[in-house]
C-alpha positions in Angstrom: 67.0 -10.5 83.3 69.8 -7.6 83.8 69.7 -4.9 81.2 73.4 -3.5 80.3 74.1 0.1 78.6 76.1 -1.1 75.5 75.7 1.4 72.8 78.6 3.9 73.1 82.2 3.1 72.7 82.8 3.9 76.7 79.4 1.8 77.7 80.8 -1.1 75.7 84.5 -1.0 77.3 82.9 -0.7 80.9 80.4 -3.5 80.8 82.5 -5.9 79.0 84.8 -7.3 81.9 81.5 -8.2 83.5 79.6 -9.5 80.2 83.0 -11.4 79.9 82.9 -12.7 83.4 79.0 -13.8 82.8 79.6 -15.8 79.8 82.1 -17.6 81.1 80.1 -18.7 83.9 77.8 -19.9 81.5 75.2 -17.2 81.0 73.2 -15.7 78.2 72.9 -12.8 76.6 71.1 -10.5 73.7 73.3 -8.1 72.1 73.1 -5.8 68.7 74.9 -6.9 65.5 74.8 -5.2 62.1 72.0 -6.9 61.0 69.7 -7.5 64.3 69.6 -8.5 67.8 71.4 -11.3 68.5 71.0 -14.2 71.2 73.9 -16.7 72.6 76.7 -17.7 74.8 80.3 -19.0 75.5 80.8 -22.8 74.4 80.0 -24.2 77.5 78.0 -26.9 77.7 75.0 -25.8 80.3 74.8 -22.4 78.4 74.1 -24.5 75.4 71.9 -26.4 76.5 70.2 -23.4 78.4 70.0 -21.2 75.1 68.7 -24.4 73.0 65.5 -24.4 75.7 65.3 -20.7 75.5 64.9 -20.6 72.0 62.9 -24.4 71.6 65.5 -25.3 69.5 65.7 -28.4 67.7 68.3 -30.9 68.2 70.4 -31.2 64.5 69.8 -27.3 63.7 73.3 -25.9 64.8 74.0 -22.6 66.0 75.8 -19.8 64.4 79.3 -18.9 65.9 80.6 -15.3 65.6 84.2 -15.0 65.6 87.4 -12.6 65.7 88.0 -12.4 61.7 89.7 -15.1 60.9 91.4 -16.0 64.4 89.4 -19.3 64.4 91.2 -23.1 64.4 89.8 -26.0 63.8 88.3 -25.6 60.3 89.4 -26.0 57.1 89.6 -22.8 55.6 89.0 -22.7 51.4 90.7 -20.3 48.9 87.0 -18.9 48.4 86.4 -18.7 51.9 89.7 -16.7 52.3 89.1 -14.5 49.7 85.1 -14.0 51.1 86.6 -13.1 54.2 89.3 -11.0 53.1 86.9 -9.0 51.3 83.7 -8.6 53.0 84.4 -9.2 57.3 84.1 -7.7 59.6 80.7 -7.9 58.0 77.2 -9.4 57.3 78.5 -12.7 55.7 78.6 -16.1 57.1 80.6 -18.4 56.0 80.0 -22.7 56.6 83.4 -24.0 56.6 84.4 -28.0 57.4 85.0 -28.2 60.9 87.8 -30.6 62.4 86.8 -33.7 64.3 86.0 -33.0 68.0 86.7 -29.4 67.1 83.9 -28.1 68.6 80.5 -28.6 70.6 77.9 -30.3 68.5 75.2 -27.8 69.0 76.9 -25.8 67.2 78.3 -28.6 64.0 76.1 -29.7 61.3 75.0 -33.0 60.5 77.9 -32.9 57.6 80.4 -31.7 59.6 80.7 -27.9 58.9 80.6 -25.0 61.6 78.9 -21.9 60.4 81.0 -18.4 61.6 80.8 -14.6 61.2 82.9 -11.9 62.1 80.4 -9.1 63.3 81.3 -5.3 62.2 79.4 -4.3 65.3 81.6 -3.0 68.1 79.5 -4.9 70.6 80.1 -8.6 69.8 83.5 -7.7 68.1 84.6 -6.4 71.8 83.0 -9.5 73.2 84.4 -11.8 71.4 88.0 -10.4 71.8 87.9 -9.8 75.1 86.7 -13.7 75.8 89.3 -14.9 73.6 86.7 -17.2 71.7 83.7 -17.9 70.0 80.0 -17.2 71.1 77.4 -18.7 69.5 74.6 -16.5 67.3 70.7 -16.8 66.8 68.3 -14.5 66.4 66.8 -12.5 69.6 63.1 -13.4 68.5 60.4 -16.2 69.3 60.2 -18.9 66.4 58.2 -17.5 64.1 58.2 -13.9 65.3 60.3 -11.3 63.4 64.1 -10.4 64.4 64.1 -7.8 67.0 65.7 -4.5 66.1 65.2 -2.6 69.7 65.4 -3.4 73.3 61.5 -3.6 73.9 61.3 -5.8 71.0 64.1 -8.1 72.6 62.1 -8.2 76.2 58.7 -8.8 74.4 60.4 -11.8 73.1 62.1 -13.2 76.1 58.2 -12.9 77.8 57.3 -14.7 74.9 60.0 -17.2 75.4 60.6 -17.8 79.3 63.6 -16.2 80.0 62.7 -15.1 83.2 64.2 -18.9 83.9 67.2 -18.5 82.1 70.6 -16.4 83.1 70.4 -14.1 81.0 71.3 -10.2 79.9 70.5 -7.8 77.6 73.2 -5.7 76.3 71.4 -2.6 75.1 72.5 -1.1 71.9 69.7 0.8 71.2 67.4 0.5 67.7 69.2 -0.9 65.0 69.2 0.7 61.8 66.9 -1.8 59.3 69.2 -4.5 57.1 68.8 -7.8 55.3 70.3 -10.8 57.2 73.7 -11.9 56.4 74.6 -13.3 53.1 75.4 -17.1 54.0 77.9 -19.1 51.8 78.5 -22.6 52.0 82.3 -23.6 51.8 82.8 -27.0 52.3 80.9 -27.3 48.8 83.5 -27.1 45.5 81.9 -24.6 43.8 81.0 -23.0 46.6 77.2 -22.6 47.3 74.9 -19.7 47.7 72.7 -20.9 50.5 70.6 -17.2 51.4 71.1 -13.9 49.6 71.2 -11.4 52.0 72.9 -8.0 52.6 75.7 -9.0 50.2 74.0 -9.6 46.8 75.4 -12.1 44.8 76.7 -10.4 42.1 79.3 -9.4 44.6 80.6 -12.6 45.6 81.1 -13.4 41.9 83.6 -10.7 41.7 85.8 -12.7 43.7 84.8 -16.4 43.3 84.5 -17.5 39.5 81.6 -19.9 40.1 79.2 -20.3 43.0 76.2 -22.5 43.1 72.6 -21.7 44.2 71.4 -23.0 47.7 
């Protein structure tokens, strides 16, 4: 495992040409978010495959793809999901959103179809993700089970837990994270929409936008 100074705005721009370069070769890595550590990779079909045995992940339980606002094709974007987005990314609020056939890996599509996609308000992924000019997958940096991991040491106690020391992969350090509720997530392939976790964006906020929205 490599561990990369990624907190301040100049540690960030020098490391990402190489974090770039690393995920498009098809390695891992754990970087800060708003909410908590984070764990994933480029779309590239080793890396996937590499972060599902890292994290023991079930086959049918898709990954979470952070995004450039709303710079992504292939799904079917909502008038809720606009306004959603609109008003609350860069920011801790997923959205599921009806993805287009073949659009996209299927670790990362759910068994009806729909992609589930973020855009981050932390400079590190948001810098990531521009610079790679596409997607990288999301999960938590933590064993199954284990709580999310807010620090560094916290990140490396997981990847003992999990084996990483056979994986490619990096640790973009951000330093301790400031405690926060996981993002809100929303599903939008569902008319009304549908509340699926309450999280850092309470609900009564969502229905100052959205007349109706279902519970999860």
């Amino acid at each position: 495992m490599r561990r990369v100074p990624f907190a301040s705005t100049q540690e960030i721009a020098n490391a990402t040409p190489a974090v770039t370069v690393h995920l498009r070769d098809g390695g891992l890595i754990a970087y800060p978010t708003e909410t908590v550590y984070g764990l994933g990779c480029a779309l590239r079909p080793a890396a996937l495959a590499a972060l599902a045995r890292l994290k023991h992940r079930p086959g049918g339980k898709p990954f979470l793809l952070l995004i450039e606002d709303r710079g992504v094709s292939g799904v079917h974007w909502t008038s809720p999901a606009r306004a959603l987005a609109g008003r609350f990314w860069p920011g801790p609020l997923t959205l599921a959103l009806q993805a287009e056939p073949e659009a996209f890996p299927p670790e990362v599509v759910s068994s009806a179809g729909a992609v589930a996609v973020r855009a981050s308000s932390h400079p590190a992924p948001r810098a990531l993700v521009r610079a790679l000019g596409e997607p990288i997958t999301s999960t938590s940096a933590n064993a199954p089970g284990e709580e999310p991991a807010r620090e560094p040491a916290a990140v490396e106690r997981a990847f003992a837990t999990l084996g990483a020391e056979y994986a490619n992969v990096w640790l973009l350090d951000g330093g301790t994270l400031p405690p926060s509720p996981p993002s809100t997530v929303v599903d939008c392939t569902a008319d009304p929409p549908r509340l699926i976790r309450e999280g850092a964006i309470p609900r009564n906020e969502l229905g100052r936008l959205i007349e109706e929205i279902d519970e999860g």
